[in-house]
BADRENVEX-151197 format. One record per atom (N, C-alpha, C): residue in one letter; x, y, z; atom name; residue number from 0; chain. Coordinates in pm, whole numbers, plus 32768, in hexadecimal, padded with zeros to 4 digits. Layout:
N
{a, {X, Y, Z}, CA, NUM, A},
...
# end
This chain:
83
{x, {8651, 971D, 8255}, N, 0, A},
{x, {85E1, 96DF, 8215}, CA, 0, A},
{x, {860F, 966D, 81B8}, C, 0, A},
{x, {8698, 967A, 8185}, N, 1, A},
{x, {86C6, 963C, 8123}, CA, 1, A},
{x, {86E3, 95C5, 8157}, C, 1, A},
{x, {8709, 95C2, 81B4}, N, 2, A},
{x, {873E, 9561, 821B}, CA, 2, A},
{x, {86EE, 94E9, 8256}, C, 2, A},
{x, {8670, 953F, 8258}, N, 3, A},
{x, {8606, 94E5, 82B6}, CA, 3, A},
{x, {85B8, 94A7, 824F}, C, 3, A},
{x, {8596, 94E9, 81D9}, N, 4, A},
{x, {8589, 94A8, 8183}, CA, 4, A},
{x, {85D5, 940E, 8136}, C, 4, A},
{x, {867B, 9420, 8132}, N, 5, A},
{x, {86B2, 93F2, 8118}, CA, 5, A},
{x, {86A6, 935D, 8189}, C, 5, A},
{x, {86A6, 9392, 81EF}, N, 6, A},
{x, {8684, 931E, 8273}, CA, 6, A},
{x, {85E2, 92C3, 8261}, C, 6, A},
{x, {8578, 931B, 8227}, N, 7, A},
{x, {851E, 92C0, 8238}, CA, 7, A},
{x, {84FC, 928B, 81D4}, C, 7, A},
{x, {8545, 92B4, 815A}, N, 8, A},
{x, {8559, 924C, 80E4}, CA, 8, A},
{x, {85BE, 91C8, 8109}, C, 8, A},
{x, {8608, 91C9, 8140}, N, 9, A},
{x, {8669, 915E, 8172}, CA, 9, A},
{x, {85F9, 9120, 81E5}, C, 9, A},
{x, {85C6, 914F, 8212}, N, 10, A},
{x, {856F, 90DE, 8276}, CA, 10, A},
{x, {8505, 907D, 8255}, C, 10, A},
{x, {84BF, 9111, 81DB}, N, 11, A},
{x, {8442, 90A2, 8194}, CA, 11, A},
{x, {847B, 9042, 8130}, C, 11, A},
{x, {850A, 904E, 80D7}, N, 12, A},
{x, {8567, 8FC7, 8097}, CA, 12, A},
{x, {856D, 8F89, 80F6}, C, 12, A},
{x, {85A6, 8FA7, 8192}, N, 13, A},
{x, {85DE, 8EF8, 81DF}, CA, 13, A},
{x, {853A, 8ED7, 8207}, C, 13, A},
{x, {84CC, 8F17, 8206}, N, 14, A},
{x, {844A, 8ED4, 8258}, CA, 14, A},
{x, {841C, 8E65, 81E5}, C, 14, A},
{x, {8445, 8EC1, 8133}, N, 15, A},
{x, {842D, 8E70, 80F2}, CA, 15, A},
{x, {845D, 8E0B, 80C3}, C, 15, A},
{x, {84DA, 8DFA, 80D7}, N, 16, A},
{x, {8535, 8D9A, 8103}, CA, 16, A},
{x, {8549, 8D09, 8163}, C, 16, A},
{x, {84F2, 8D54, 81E8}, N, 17, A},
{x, {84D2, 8D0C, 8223}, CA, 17, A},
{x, {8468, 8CC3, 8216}, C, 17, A},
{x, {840B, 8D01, 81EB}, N, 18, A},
{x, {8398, 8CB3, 81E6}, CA, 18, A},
{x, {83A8, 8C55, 8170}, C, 18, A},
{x, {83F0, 8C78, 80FB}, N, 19, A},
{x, {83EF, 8C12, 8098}, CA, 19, A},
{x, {844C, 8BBF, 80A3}, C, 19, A},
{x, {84A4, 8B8C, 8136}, N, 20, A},
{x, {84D0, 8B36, 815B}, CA, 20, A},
{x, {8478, 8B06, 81BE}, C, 20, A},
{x, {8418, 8B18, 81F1}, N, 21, A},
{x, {83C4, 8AD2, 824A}, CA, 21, A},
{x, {8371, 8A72, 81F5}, C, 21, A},
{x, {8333, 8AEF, 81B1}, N, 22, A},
{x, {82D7, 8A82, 810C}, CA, 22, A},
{x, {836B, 8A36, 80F6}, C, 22, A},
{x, {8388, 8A37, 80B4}, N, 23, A},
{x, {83D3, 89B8, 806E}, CA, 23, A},
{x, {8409, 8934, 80CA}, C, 23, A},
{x, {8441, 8978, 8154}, N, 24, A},
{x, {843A, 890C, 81A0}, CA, 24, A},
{x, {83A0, 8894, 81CB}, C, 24, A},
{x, {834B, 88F3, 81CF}, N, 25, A},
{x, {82CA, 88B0, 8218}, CA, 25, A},
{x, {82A3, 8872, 8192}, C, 25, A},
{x, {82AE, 88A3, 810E}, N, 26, A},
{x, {8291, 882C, 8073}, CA, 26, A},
{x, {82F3, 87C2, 8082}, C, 26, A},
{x, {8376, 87D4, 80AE}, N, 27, A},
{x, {83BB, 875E, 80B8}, CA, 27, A},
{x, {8357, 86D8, 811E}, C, 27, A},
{x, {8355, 871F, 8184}, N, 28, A},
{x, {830B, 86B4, 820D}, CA, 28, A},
{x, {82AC, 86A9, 81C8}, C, 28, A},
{x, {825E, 86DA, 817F}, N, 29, A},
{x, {81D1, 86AC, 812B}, CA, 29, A},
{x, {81F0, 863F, 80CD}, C, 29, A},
{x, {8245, 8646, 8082}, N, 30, A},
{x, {827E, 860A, 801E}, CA, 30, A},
{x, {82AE, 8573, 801F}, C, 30, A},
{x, {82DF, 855B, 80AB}, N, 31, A},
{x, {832C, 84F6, 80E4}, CA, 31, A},
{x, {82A7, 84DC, 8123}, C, 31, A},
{x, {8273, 84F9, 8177}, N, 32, A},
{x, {81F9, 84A7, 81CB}, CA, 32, A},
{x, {819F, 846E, 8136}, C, 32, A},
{x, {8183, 84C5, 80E6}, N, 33, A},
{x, {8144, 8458, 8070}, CA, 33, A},
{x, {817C, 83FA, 806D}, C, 33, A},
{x, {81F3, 83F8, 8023}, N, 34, A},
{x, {8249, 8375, 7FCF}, CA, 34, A},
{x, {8237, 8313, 8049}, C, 34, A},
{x, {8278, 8341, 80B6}, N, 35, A},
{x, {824D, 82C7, 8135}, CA, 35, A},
{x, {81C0, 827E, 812D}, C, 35, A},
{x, {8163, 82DD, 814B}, N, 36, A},
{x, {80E3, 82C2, 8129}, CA, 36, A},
{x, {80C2, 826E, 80C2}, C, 36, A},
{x, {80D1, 8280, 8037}, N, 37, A},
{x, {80B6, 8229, 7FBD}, CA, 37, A},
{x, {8106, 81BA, 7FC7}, C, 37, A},
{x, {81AA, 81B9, 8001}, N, 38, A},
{x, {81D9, 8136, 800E}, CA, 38, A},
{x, {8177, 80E4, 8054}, C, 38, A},
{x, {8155, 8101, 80F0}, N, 39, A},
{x, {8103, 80B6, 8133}, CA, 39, A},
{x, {80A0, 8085, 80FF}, C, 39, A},
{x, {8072, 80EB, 80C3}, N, 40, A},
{x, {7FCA, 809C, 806C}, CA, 40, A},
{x, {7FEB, 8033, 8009}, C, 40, A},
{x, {802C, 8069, 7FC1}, N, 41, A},
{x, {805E, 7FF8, 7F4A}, CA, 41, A},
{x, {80BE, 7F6E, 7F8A}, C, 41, A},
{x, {80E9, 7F85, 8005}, N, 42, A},
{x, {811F, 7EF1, 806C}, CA, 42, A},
{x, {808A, 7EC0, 80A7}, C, 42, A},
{x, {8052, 7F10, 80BC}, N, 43, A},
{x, {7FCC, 7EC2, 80D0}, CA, 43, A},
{x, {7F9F, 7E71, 80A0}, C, 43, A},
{x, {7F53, 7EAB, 802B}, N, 44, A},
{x, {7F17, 7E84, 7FC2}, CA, 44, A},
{x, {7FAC, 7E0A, 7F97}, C, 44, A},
{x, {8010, 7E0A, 7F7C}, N, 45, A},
{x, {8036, 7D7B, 7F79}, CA, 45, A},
{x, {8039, 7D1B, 7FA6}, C, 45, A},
{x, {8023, 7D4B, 8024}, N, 46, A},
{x, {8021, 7CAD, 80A4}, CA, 46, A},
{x, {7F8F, 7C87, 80A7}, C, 46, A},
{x, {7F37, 7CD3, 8068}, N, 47, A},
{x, {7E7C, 7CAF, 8066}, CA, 47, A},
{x, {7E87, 7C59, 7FEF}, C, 47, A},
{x, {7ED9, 7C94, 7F97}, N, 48, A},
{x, {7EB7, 7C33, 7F00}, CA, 48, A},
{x, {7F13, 7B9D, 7F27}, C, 48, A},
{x, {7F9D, 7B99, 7F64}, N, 49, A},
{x, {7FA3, 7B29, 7F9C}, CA, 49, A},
{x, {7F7D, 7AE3, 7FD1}, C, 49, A},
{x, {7F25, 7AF2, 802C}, N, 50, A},
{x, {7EE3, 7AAA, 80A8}, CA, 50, A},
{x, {7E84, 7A94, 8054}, C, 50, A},
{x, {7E43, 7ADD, 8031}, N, 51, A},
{x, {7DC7, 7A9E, 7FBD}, CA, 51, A},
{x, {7DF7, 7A35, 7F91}, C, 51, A},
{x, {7E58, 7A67, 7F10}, N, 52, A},
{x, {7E78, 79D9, 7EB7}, CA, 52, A},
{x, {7E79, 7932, 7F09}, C, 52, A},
{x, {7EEB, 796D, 7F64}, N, 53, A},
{x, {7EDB, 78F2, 7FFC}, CA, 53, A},
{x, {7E66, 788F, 8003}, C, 53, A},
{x, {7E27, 78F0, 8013}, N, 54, A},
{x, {7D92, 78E9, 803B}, CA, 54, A},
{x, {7D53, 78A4, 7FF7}, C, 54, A},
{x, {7D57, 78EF, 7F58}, N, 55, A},
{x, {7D24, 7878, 7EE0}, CA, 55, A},
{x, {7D30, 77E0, 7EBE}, C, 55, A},
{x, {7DBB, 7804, 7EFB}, N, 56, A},
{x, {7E2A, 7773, 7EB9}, CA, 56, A},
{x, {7E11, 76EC, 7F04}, C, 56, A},
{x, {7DDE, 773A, 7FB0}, N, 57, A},
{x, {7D9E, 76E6, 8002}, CA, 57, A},
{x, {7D2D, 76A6, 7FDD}, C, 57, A},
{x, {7CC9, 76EC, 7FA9}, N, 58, A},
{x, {7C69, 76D3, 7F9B}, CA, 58, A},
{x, {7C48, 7691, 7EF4}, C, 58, A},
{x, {7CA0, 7698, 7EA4}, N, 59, A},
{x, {7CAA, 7674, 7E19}, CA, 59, A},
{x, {7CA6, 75CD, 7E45}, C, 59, A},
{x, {7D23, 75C7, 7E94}, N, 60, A},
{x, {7D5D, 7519, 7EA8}, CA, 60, A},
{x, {7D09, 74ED, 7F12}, C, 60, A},
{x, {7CD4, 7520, 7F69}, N, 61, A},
{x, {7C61, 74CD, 7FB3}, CA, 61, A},
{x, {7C1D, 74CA, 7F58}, C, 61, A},
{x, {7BFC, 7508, 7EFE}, N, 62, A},
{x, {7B43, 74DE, 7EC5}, CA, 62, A},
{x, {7BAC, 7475, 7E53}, C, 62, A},
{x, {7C1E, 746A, 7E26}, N, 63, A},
{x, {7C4B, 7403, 7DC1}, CA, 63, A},
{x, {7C64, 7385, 7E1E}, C, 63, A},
{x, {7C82, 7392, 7E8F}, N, 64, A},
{x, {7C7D, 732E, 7EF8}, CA, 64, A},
{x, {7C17, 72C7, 7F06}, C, 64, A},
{x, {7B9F, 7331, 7F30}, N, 65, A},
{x, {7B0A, 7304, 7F25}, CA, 65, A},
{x, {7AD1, 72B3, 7ECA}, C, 65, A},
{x, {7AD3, 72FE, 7E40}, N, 66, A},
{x, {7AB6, 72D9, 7DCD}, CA, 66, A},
{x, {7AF8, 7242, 7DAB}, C, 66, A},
{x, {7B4D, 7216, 7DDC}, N, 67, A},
{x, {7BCA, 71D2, 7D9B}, CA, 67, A},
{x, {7B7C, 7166, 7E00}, C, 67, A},
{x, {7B6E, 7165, 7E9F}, N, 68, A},
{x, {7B36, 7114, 7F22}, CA, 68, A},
{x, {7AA4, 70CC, 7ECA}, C, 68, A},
{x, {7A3A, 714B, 7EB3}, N, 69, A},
{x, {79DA, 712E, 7E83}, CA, 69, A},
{x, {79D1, 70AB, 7E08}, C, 69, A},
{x, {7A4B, 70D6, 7D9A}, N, 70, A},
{x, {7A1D, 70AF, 7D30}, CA, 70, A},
{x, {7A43, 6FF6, 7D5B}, C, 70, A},
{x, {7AC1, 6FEA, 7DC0}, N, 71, A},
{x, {7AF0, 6F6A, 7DE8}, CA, 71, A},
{x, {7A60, 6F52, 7E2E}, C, 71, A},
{x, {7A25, 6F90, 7E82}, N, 72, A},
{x, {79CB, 6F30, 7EB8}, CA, 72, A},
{x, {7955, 6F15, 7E62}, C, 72, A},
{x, {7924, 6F69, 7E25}, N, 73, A},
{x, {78D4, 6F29, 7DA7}, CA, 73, A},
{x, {78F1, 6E9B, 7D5A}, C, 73, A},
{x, {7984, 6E9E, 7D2E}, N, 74, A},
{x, {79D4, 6E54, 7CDD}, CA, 74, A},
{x, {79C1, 6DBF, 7D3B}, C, 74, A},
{x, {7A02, 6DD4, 7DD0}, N, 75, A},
{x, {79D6, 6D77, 7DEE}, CA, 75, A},
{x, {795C, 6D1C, 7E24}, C, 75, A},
{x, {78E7, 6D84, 7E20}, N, 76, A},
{x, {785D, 6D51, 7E16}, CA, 76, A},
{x, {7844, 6D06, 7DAE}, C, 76, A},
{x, {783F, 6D4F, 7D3E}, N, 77, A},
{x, {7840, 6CF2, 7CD7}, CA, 77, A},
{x, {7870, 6C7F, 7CDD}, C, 77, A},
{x, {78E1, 6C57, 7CFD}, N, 78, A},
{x, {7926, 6BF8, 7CCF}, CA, 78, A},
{x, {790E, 6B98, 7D44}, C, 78, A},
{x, {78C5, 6BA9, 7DBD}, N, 79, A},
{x, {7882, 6B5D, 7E1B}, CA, 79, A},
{x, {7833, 6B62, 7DE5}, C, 79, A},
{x, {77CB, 6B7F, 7D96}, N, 80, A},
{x, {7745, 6B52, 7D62}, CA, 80, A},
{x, {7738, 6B17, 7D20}, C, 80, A},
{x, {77C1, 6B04, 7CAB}, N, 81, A},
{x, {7796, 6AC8, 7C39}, CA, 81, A},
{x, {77E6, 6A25, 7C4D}, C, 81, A},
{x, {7829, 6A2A, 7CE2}, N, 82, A},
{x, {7861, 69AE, 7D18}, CA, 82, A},
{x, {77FA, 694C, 7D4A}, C, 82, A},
# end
């Protein structure tokens, strides 16, 4: 009795053993697929805020482009009118 006892205390330590190397392995793979995960998002989200800015910078200097076209052709209306 002593024996078998002694045996299925040693089985339920390695089951518990085992299993709290399964948990800890499968939190690792949890653990790592986040950080991957949040890298990606946060590389995302940087190449959106770049391309934006891009985006702005395009559109900042066309409209200073514009503005700049406009104000010459005004400038030179005037200065045909008052010729």
């Amino acid at each position: 009795m002593t024996n078998n006892l002694s045996a299925e205390i040693s089985n339920r330590l390695a089951d518990v053993d085992a299993e709290e190397s399964r948990a800890q392995s499968a939190e690792l793979v949890l653990t790592n697929n986040l950080s991957t995960e949040v890298a990606n998002r946060i590389a995302d989200v940087d190449a959106e805020e770049s391309r934006a800015q891009s985006a702005e910078l395009v559109l900042t200097n066309n409209l200073s482009a514009e503005i700049s076209n406009r104000l010459a052709d005004v400038d030179a209306e005037e200065s045909r009118a008052q010729s």
